[in-house]
C-alpha positions as CSV (number, residue, x, y, z in Angstrom):
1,X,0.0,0.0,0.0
2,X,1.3,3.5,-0.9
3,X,0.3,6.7,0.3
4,X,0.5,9.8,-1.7
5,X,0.2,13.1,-0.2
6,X,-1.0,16.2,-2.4
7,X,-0.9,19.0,-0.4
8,X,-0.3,19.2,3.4
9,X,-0.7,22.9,4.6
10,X,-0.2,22.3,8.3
11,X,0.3,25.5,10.2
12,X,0.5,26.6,13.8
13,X,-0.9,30.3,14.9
14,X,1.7,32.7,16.5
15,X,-0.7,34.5,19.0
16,X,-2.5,31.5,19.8
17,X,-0.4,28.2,19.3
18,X,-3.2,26.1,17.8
19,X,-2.7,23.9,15.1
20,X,-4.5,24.3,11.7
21,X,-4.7,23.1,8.1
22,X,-5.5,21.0,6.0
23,X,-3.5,17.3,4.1
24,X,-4.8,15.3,0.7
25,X,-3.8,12.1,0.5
26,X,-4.2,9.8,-2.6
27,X,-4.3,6.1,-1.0
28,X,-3.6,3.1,-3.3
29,X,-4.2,-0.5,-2.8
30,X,-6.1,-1.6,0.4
31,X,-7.3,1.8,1.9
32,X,-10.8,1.2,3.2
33,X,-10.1,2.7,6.4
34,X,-7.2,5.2,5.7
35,X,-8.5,8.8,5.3
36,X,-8.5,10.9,1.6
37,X,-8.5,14.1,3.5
38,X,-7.5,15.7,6.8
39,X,-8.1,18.6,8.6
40,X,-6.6,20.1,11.4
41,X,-8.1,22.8,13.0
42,X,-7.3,22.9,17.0
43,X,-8.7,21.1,19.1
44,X,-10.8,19.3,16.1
45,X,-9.5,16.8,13.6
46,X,-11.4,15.8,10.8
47,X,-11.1,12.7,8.6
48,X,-12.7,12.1,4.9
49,X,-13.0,8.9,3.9
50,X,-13.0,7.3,0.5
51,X,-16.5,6.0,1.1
52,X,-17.9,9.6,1.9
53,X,-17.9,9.1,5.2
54,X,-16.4,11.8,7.7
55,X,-15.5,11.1,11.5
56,X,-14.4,14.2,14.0
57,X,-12.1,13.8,17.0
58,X,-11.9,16.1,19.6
59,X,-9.3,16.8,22.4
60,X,-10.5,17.4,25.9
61,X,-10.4,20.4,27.4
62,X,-7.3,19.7,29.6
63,X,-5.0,18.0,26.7
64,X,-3.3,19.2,24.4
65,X,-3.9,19.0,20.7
66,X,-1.4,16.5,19.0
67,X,-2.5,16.0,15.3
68,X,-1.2,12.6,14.8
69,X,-3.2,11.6,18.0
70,X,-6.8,13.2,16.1
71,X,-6.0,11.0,13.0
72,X,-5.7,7.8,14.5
73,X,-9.0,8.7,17.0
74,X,-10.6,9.1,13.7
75,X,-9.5,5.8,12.0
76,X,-9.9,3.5,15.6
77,X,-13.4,5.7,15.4
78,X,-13.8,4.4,11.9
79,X,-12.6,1.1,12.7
80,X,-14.8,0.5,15.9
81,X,-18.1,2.7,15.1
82,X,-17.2,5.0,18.2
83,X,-15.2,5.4,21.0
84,X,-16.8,3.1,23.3
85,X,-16.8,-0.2,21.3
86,X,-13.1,0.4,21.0
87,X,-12.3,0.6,24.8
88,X,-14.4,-2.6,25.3
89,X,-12.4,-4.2,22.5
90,X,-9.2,-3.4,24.1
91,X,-10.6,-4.0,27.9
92,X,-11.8,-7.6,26.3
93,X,-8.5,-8.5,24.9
94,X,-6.9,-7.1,28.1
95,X,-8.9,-9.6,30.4
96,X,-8.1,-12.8,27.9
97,X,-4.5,-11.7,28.2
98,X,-4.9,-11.9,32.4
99,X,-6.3,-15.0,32.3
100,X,-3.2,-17.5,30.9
């Protein structure tokens, strides 16, 4: 699988150090669940999806904004149908794991 980015116009604000922009990506070979487009715009990321689907993540008040960390809330988002189902996933495989 390749990725190709087109544009990636990532910038931070002076006054306010948020993070905002936007990043095409072409996506070849298996990309069902890897975004076509991507925008940043502190403390929101948004992810487009080649199925015409969009998914928003959303820091909390007291984090701080890291971009990569929006893009892959959006894809496990994507991945899981929310949030929720993807902490029970990982709280499931957790508790197999304790039990050997």
């Amino acid at each position: 699988m390749t990725v190709i980015i087109h544009r990636c116009d990532v910038k931070r604000d002076p006054v306010t150090g948020n993070i905002y922009g936007e990043m095409v990506v072409e996506n070849t070979g298996d990309a069902d669940n890897k975004p076509t487009r991507i925008i940043f715009n502190d403390p929101c990321t948004i992810c487009f999806f080649d199925d015409g689907s969009k998914v928003i993540s959303r820091c909390g008040k007291r984090e701080k904004y890291e971009p990569e960390h929006g893009v892959m809330a959006c894809i496990v988002k994507k991945l899981y149908g929310s949030r929720q189902a993807f902490i029970k996933a990982v709280a499931k495989g957790k508790n197999q794991q304790e039990v050997k």
